[in-house]
KEDOTOR-125779 format. One record per atom (N, C-alpha, C, O): residue number from 1; y, x, z. Coordinates in steps of 0.02 Angstrom, whole numbers, padded with zeros to 5 digits, always signed. Example, Ala and Ser with C-alpha at 12.3 -4.5 7.8 and 13.67 -1.06 7.14 Angstrom:
<nodes>
+-----+--------+--------+--------+
:   n :     c2 :     c1 :     c3 :
+-----+--------+--------+--------+
:   1 : -00284 : +00660 : +00390 :
:   1 : -00225 : +00615 : +00390 :
:   1 : -00165 : +00660 : +00390 :
:   1 : -00166 : +00712 : +00423 :
:   2 : -00112 : +00642 : +00354 :
:   2 : -00053 : +00684 : +00357 :
:   2 : +00002 : +00645 : +00394 :
:   2 : +00057 : +00670 : +00402 :
+-----+--------+--------+--------+
</nodes>
This chain:
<nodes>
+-----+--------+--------+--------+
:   n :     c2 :     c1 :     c3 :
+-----+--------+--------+--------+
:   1 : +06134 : +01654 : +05204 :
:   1 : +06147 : +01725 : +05200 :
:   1 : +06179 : +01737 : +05131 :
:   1 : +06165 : +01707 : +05080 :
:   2 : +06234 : +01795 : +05138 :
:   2 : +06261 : +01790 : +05086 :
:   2 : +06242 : +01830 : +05034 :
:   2 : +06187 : +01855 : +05047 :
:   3 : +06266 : +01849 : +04973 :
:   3 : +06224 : +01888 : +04932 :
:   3 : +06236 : +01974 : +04920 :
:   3 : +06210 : +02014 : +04880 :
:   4 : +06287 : +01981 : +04972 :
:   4 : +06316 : +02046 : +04990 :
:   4 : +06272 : +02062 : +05061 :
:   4 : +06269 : +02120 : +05081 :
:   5 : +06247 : +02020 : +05088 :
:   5 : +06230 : +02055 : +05164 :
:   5 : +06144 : +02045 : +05130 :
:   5 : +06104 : +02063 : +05173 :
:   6 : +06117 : +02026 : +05078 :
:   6 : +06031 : +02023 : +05040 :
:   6 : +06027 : +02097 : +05041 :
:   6 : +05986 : +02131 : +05072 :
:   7 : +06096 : +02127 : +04983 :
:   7 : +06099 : +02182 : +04949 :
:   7 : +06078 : +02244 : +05016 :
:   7 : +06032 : +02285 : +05022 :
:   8 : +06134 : +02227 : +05055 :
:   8 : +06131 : +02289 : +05123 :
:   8 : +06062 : +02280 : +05153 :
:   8 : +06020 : +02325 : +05159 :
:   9 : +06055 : +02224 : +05170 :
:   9 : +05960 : +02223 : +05205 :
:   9 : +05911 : +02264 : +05145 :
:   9 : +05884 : +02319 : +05155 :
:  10 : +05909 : +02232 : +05095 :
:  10 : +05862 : +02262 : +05042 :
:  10 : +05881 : +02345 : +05044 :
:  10 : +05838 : +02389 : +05047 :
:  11 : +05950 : +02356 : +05043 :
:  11 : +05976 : +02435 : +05027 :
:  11 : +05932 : +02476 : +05096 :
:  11 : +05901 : +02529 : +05090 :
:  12 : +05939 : +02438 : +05158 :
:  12 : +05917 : +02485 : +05233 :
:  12 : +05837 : +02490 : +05215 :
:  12 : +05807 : +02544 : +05212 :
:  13 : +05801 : +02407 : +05200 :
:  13 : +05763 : +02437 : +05195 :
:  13 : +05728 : +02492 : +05142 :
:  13 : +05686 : +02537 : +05150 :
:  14 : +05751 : +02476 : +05106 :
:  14 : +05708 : +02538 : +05031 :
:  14 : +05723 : +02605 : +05081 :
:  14 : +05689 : +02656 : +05074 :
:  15 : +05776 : +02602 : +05133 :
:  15 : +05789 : +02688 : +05145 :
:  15 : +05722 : +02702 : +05205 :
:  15 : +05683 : +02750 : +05206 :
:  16 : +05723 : +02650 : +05247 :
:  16 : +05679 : +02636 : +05279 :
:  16 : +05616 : +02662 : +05266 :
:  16 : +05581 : +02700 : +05299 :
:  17 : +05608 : +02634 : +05216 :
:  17 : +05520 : +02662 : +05183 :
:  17 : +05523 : +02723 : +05130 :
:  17 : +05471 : +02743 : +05102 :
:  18 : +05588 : +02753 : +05118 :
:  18 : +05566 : +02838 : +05084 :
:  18 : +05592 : +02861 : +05154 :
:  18 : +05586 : +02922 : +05155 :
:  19 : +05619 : +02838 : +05212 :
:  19 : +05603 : +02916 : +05260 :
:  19 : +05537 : +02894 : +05308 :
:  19 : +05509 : +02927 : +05351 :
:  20 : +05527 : +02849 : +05292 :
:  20 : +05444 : +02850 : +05309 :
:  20 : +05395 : +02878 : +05272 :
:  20 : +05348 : +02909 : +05299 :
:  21 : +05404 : +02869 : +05195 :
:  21 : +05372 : +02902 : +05154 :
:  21 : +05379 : +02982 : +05162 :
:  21 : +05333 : +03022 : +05159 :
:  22 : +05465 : +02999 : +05177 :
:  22 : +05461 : +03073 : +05168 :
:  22 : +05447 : +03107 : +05236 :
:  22 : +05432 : +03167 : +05239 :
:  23 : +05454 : +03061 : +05299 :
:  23 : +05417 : +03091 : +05368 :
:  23 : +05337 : +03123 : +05372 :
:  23 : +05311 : +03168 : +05405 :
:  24 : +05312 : +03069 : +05317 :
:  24 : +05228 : +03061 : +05313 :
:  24 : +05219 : +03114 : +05279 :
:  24 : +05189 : +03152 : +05317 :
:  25 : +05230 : +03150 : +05207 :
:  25 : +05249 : +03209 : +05182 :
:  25 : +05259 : +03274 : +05222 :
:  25 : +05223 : +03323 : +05214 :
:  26 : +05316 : +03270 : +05269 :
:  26 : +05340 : +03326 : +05291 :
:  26 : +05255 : +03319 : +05344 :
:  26 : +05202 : +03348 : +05331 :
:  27 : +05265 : +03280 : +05392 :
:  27 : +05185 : +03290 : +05429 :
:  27 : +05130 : +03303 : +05394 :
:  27 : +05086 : +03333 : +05425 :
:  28 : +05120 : +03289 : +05337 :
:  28 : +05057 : +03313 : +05308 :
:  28 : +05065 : +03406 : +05304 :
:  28 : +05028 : +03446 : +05333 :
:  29 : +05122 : +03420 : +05261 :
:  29 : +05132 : +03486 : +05232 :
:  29 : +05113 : +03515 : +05310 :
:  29 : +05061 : +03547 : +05311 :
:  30 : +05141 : +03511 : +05362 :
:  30 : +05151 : +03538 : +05433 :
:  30 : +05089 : +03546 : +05469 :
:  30 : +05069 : +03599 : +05494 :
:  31 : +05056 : +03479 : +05471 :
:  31 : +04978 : +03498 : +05466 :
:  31 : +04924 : +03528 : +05420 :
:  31 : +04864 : +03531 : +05433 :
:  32 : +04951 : +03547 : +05373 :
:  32 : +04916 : +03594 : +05308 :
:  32 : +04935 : +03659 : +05323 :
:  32 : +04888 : +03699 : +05326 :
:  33 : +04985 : +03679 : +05333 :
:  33 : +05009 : +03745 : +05348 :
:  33 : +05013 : +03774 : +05421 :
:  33 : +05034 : +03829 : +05439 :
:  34 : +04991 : +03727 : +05456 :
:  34 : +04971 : +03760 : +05533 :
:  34 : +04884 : +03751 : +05558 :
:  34 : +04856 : +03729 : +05608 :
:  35 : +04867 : +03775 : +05509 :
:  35 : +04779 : +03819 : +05499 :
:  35 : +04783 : +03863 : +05466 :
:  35 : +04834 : +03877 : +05435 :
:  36 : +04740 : +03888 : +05465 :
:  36 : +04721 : +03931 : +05396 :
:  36 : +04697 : +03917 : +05363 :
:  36 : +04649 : +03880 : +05373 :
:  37 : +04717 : +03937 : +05298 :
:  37 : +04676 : +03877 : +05221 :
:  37 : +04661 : +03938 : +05154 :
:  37 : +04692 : +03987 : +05135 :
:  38 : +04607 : +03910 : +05137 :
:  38 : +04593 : +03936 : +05072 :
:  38 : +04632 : +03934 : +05023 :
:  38 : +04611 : +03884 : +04994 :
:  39 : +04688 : +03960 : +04984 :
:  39 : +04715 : +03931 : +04939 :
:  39 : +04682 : +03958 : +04856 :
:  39 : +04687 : +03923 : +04806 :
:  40 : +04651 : +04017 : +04857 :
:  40 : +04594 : +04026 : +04804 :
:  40 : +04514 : +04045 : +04834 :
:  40 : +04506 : +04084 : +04881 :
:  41 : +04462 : +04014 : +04802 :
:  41 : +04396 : +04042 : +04809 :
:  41 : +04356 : +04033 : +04743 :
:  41 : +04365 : +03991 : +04699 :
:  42 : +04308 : +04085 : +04746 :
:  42 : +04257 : +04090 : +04678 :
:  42 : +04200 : +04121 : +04715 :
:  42 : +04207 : +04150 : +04769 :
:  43 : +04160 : +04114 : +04693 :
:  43 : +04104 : +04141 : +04720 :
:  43 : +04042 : +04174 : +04642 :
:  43 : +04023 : +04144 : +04591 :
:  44 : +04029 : +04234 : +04664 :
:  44 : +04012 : +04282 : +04586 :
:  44 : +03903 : +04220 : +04594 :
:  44 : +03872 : +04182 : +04632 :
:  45 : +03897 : +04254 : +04531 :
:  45 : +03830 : +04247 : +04518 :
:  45 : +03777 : +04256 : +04569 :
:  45 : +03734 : +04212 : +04578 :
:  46 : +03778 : +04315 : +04607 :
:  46 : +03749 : +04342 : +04657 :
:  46 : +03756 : +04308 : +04721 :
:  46 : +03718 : +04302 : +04769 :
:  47 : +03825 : +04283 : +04708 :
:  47 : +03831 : +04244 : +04778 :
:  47 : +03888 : +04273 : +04814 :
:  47 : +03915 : +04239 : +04859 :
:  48 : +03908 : +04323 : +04802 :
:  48 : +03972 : +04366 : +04837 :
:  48 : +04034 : +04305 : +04837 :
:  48 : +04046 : +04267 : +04790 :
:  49 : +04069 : +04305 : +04899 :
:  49 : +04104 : +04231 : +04894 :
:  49 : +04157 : +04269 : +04932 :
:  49 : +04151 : +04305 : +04981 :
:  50 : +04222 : +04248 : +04889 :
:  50 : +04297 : +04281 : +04868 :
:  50 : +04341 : +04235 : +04890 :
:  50 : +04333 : +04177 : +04872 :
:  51 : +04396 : +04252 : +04932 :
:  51 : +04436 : +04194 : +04941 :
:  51 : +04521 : +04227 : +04948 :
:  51 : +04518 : +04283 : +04974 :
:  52 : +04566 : +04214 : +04938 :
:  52 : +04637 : +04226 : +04954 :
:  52 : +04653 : +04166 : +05008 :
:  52 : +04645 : +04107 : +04993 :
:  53 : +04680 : +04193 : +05082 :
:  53 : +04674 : +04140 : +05132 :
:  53 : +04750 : +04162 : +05165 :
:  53 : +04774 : +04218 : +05168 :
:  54 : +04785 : +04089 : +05191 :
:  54 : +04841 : +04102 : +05223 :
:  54 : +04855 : +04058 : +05277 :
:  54 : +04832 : +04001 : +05280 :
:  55 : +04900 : +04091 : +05329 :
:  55 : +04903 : +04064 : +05385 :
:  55 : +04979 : +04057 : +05407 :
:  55 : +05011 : +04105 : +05384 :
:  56 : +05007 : +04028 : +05433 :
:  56 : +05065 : +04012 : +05456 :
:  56 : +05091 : +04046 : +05514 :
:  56 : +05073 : +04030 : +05570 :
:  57 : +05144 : +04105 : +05499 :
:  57 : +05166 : +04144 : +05578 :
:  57 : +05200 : +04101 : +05631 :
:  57 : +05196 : +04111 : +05692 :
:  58 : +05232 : +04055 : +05604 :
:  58 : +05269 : +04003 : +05648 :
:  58 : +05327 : +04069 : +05649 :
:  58 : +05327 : +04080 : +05710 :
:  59 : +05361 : +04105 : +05627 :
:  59 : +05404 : +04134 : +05663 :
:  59 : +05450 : +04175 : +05571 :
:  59 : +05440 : +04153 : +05515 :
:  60 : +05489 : +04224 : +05587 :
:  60 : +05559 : +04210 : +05533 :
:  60 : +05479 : +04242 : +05470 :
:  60 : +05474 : +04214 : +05415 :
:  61 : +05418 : +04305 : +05493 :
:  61 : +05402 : +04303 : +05427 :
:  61 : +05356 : +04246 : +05445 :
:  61 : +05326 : +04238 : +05498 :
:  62 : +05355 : +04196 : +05374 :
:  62 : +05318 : +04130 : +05376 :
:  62 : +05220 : +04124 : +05366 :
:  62 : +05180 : +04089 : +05397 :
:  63 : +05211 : +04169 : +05316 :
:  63 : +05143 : +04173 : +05306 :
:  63 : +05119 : +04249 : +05303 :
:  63 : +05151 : +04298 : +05287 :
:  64 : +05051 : +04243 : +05324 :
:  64 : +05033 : +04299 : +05323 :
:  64 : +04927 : +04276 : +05286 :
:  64 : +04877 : +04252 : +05312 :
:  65 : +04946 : +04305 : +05208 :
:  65 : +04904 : +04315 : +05164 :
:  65 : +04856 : +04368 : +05156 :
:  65 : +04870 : +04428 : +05153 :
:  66 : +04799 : +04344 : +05152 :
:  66 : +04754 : +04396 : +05160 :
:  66 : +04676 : +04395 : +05102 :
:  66 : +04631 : +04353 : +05103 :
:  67 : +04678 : +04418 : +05084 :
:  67 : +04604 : +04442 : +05032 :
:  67 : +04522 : +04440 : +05071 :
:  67 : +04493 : +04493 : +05085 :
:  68 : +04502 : +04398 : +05078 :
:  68 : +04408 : +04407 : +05092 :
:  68 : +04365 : +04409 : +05058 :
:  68 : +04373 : +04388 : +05000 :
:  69 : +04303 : +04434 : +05077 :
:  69 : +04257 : +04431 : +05029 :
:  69 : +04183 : +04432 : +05098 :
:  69 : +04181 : +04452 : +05156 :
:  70 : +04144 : +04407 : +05063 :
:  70 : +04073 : +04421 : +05079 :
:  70 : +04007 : +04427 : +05034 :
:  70 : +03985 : +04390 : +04991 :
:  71 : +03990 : +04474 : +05053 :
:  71 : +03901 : +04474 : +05002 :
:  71 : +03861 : +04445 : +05054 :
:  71 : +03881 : +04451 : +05111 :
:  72 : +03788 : +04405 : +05038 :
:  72 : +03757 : +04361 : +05056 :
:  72 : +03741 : +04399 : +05097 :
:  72 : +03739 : +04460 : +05088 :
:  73 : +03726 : +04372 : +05148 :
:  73 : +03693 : +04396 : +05217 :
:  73 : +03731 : +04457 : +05251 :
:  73 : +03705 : +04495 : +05292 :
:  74 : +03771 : +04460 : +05238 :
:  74 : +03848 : +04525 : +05274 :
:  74 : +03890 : +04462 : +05313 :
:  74 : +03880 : +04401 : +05319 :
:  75 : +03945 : +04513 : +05340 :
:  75 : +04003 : +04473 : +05372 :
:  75 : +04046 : +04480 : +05314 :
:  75 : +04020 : +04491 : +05260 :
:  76 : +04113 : +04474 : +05322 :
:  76 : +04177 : +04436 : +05284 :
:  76 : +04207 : +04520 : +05282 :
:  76 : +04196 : +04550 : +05335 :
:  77 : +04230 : +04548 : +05247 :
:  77 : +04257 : +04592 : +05215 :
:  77 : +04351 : +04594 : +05220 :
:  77 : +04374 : +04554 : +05180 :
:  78 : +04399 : +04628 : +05256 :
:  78 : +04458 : +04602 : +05255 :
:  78 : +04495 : +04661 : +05218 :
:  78 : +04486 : +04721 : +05225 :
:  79 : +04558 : +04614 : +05160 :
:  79 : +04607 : +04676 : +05131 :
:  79 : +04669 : +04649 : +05136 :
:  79 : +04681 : +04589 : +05131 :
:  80 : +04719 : +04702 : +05147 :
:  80 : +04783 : +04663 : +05157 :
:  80 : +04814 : +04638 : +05099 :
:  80 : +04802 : +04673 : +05050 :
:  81 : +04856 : +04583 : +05086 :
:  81 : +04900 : +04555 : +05050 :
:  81 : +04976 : +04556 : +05068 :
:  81 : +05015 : +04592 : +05038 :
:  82 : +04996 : +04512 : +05124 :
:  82 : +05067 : +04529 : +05135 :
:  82 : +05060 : +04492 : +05195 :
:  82 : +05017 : +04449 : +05204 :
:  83 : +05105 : +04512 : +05237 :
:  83 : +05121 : +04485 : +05312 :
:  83 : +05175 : +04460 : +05324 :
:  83 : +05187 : +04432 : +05377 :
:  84 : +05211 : +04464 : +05284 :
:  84 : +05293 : +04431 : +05246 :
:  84 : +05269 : +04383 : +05204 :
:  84 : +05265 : +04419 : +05154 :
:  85 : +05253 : +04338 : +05188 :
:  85 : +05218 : +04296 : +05107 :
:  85 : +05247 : +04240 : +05127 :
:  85 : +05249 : +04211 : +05181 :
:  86 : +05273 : +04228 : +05068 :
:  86 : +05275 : +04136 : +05053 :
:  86 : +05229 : +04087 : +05055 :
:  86 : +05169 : +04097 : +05045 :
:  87 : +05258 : +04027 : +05072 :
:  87 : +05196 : +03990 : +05032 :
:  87 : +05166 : +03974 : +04964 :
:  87 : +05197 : +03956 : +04914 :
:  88 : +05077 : +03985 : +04973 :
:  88 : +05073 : +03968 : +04908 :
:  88 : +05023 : +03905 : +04905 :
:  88 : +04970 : +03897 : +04934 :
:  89 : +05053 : +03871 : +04869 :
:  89 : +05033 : +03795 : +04838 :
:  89 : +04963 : +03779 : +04836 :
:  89 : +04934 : +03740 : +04873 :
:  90 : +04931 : +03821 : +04776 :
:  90 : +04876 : +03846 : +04759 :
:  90 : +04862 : +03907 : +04736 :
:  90 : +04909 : +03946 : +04746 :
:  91 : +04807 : +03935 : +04703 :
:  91 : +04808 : +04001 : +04672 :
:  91 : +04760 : +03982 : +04619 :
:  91 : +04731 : +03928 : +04628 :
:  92 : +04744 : +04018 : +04561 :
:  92 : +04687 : +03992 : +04525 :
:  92 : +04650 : +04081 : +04494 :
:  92 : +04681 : +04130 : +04474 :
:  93 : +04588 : +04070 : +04500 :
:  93 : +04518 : +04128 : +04502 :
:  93 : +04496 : +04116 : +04419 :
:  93 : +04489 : +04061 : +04391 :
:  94 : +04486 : +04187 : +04386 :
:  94 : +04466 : +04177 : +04338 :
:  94 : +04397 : +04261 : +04352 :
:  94 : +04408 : +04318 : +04373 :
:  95 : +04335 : +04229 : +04330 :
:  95 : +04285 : +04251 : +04359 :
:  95 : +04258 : +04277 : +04275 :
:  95 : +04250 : +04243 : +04224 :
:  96 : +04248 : +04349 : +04287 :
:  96 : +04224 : +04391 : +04233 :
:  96 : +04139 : +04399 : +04253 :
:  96 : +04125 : +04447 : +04289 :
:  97 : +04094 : +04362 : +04234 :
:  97 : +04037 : +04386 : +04245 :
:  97 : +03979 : +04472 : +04224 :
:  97 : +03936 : +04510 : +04247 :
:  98 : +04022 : +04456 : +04160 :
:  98 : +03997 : +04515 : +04130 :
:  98 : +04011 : +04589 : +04163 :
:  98 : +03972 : +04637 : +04156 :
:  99 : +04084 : +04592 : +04207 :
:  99 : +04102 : +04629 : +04226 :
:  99 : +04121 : +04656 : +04285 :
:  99 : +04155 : +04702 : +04307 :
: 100 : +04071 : +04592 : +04313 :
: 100 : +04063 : +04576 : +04401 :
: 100 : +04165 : +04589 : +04416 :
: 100 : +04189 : +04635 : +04449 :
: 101 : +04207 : +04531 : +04376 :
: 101 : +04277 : +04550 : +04409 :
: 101 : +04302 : +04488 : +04426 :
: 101 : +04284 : +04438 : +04394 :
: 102 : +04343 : +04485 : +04475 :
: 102 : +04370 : +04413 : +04500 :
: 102 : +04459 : +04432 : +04507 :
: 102 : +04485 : +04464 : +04553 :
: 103 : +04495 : +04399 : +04446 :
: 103 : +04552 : +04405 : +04458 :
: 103 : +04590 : +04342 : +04486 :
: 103 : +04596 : +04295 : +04446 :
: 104 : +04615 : +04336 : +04548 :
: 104 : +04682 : +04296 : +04593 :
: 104 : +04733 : +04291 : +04566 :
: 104 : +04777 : +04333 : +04562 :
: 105 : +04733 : +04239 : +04546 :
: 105 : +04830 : +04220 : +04516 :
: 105 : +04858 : +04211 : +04555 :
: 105 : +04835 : +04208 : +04612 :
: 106 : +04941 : +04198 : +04534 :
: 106 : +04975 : +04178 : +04590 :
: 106 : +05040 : +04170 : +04545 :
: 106 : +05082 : +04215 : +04539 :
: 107 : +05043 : +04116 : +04518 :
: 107 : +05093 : +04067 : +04491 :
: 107 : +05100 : +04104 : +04406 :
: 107 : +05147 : +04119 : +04369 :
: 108 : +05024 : +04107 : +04402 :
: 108 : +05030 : +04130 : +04318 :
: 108 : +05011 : +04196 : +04315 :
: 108 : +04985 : +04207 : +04260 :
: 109 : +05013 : +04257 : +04357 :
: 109 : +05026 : +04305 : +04368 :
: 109 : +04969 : +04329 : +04395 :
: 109 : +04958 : +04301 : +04449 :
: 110 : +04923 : +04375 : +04377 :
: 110 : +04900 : +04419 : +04431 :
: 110 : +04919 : +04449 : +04487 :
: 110 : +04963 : +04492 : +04485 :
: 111 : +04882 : +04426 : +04555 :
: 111 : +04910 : +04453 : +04614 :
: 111 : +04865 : +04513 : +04634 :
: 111 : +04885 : +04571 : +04633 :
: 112 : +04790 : +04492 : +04655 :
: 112 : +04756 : +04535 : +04657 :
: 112 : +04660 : +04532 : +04605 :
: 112 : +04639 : +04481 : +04577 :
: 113 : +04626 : +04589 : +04606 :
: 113 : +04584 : +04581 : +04565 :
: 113 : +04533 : +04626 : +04603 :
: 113 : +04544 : +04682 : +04626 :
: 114 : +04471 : +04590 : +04606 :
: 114 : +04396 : +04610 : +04647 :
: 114 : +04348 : +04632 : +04608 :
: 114 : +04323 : +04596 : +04565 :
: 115 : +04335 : +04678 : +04615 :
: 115 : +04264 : +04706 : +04578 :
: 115 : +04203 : +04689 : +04645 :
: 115 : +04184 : +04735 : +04681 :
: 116 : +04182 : +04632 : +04652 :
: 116 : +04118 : +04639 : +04674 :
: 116 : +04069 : +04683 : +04680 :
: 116 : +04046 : +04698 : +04735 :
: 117 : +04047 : +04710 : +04621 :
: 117 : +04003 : +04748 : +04621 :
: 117 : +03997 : +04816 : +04667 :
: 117 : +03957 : +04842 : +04705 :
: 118 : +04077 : +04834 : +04633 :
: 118 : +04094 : +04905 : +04686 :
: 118 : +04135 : +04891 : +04741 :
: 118 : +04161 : +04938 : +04770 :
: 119 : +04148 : +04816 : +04766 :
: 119 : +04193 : +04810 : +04828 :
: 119 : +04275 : +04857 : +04797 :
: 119 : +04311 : +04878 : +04842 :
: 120 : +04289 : +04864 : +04751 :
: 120 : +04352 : +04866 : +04732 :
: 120 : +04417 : +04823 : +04728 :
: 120 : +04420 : +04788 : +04677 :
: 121 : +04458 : +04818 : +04760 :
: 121 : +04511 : +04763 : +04775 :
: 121 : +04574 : +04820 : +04750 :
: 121 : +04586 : +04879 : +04764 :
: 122 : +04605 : +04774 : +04710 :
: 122 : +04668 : +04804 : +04660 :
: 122 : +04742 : +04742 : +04710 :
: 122 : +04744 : +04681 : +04712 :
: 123 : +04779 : +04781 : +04733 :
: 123 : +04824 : +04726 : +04747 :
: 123 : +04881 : +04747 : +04712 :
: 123 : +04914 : +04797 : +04725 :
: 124 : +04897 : +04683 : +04642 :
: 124 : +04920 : +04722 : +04586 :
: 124 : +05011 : +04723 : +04600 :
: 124 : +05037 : +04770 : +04570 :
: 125 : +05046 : +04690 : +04629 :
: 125 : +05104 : +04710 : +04640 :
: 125 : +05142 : +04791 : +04682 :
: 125 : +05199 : +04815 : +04679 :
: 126 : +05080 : +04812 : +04716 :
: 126 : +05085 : +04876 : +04730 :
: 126 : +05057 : +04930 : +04668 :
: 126 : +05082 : +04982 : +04645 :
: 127 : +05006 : +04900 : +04657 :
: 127 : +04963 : +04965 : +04597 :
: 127 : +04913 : +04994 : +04652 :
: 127 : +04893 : +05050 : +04636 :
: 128 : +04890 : +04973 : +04704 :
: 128 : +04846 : +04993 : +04737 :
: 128 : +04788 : +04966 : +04741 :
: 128 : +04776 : +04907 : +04749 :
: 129 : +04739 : +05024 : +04733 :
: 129 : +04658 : +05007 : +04727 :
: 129 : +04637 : +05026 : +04815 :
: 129 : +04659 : +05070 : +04851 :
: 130 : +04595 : +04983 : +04827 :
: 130 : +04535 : +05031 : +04876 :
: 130 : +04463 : +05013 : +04858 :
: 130 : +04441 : +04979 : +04813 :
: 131 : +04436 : +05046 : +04904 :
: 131 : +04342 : +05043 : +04888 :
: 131 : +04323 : +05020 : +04971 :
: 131 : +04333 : +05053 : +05022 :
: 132 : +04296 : +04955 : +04965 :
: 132 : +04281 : +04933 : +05013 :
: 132 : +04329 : +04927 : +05080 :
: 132 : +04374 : +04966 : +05096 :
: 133 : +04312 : +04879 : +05108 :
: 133 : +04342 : +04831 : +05150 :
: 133 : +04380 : +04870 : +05182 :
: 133 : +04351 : +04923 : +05194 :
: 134 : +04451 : +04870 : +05210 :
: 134 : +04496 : +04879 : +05264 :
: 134 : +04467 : +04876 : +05326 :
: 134 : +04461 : +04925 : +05364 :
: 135 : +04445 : +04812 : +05338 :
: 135 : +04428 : +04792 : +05401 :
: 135 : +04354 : +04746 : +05384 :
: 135 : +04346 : +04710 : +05334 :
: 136 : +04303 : +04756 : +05439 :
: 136 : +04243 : +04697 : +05430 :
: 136 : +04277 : +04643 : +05498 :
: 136 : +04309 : +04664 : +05546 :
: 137 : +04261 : +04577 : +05484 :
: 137 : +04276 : +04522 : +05507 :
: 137 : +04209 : +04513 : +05564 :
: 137 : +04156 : +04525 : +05536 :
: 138 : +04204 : +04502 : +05615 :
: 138 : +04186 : +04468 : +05670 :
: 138 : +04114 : +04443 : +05644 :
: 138 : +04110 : +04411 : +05591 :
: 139 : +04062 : +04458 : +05679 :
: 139 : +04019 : +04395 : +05639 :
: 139 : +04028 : +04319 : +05663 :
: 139 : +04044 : +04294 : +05717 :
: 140 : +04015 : +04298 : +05611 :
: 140 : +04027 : +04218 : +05626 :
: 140 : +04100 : +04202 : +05611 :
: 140 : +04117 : +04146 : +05631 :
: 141 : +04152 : +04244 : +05577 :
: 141 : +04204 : +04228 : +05566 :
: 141 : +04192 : +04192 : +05517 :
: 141 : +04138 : +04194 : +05489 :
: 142 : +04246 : +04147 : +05494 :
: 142 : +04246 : +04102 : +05423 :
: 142 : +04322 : +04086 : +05401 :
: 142 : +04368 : +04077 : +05441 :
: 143 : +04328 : +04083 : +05321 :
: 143 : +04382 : +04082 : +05306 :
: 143 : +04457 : +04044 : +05344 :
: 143 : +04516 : +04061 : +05350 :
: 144 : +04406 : +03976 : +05366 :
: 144 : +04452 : +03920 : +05382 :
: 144 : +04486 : +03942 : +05474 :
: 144 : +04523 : +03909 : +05510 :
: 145 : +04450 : +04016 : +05486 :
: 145 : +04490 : +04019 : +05569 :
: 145 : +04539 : +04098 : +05544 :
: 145 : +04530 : +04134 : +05494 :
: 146 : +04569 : +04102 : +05575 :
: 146 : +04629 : +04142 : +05577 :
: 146 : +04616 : +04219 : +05596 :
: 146 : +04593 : +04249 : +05645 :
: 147 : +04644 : +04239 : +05530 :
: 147 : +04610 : +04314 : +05502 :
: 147 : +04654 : +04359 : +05576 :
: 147 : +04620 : +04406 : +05597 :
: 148 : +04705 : +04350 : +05604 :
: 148 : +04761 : +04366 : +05642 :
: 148 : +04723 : +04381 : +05701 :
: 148 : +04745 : +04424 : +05739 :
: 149 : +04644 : +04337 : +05720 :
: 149 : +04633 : +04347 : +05774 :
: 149 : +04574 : +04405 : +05790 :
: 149 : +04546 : +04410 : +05844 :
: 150 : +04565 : +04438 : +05742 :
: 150 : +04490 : +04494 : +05727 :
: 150 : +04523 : +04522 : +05783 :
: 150 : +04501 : +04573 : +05810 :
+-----+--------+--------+--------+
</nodes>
């Protein structure tokens, strides 16, 4: 074998194994984003347990993001976020104890911010507050099934 036809075998295969590598990738992301997933949770002192959860429309808008909450022994608490939303990667929770407040990032940024105590949800790209839940969730609902289906 000559040392021009080594080069082309070695060249097919390396391609060989990154679109295997990048098939395995694209299937992972595809199975990550066709559930519904937690992408932030905190849970306060008391136990009140906070989550920013998103689900995949399959259709032109892609995600549809949503705000939960529960106090111990209640059902799941629902507030809207966006029904148009991107994907998000992760989110990261920074938990004010003193001030029963749970603020949601979202790529550095405050997205939205929870007052536990008073069930206050700030969704800060609008400037809108409410007091207690939009919607109560199903009993027996849980973050990981699809807020779409209440």
């Amino acid at each position: 074998m000559t040392g021009r036809c080594k080069v082309v075998i070695a060249a097919c295969l390396a391609g060989l194994v990154l679109v295997g590598v990048g098939t395995h990738r694209f299937l992972r992301f595809l199975l990550r984003v066709g559930v519904p997933r937690i992408v932030a949770r905190a849970v306060s002192p008391d136990g009140v347990e906070m989550c920013i959860v998103q689900e995949c429309n399959f259709s032109t808008e892609p995600f549809t993001t949503s705000f939960v909450y529960r106090k111990p022994g209640a059902d799941w608490g629902w507030f809207y976020f966006d029904h148009e939303d991107w994907y998000w990667g992760t989110g990261r929770v920074s938990v004010d104890t003193s001030n029963q407040v749970a603020v949601f990032y979202r790529a550095g940024s405050p997205a939205a911010t929870f007052a536990w105590g008073t069930e206050t949800y700030t969704l800060h790209r609008w400037d809108r507050t409410l007091t207690g839940a939009q919607e109560c969730l199903p009993t027996g609902w849980s973050p990981r099934q699809s807020v779409r289906s209440r």
